[in-house]
C-alpha positions as CSV (number, residue, x, y, z in Angstrom):
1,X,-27.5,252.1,22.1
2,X,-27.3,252.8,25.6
3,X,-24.1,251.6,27.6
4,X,-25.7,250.2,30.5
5,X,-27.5,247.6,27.7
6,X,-24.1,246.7,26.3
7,X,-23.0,245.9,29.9
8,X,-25.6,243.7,30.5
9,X,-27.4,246.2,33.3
10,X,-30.4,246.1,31.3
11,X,-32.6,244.6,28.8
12,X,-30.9,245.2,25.3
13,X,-34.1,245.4,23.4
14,X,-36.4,247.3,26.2
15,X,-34.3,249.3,28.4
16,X,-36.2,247.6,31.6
17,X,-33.7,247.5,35.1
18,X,-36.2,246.6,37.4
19,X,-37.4,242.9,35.8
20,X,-35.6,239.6,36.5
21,X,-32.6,239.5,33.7
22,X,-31.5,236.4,31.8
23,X,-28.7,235.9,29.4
24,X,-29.5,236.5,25.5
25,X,-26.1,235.9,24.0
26,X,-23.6,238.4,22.7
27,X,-23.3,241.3,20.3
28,X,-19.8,243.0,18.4
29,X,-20.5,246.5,17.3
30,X,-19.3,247.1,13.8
31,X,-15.7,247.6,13.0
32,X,-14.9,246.3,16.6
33,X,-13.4,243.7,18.5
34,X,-15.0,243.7,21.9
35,X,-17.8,240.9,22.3
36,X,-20.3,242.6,24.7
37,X,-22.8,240.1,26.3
38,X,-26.2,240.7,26.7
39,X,-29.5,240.3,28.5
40,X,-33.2,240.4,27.8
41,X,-36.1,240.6,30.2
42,X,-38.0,238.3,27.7
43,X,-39.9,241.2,26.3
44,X,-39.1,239.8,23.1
45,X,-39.3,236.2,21.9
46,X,-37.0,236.2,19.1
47,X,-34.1,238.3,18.1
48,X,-33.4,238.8,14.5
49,X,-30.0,239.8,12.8
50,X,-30.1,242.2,10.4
């Protein structure tokens, strides 16, 4: 996982810095306490937990 997508500098499922950004909600990396927000490009319609 790249660290400009878990500072919200790019699109967390694309990679894409150059579209219009909006907020997709947060993520905590396993074993962590930081909550890192997030932000999608709308390349995908749906996230899915897993």
């Amino acid at each position: 996982m790249s660290i400009a997508r878990l500072h919200a500098e790019a699109c967390f499922y694309c990679g894409a810095v150059t579209k219009t950004l909006h907020s997709a909600g947060h993520v905590t990396l396993a074993r962590q306490d930081r909550v890192w927000p997030i932000v999608t490009c709308g390349c995908r319609s749906q996230a899915v937990a897993s």
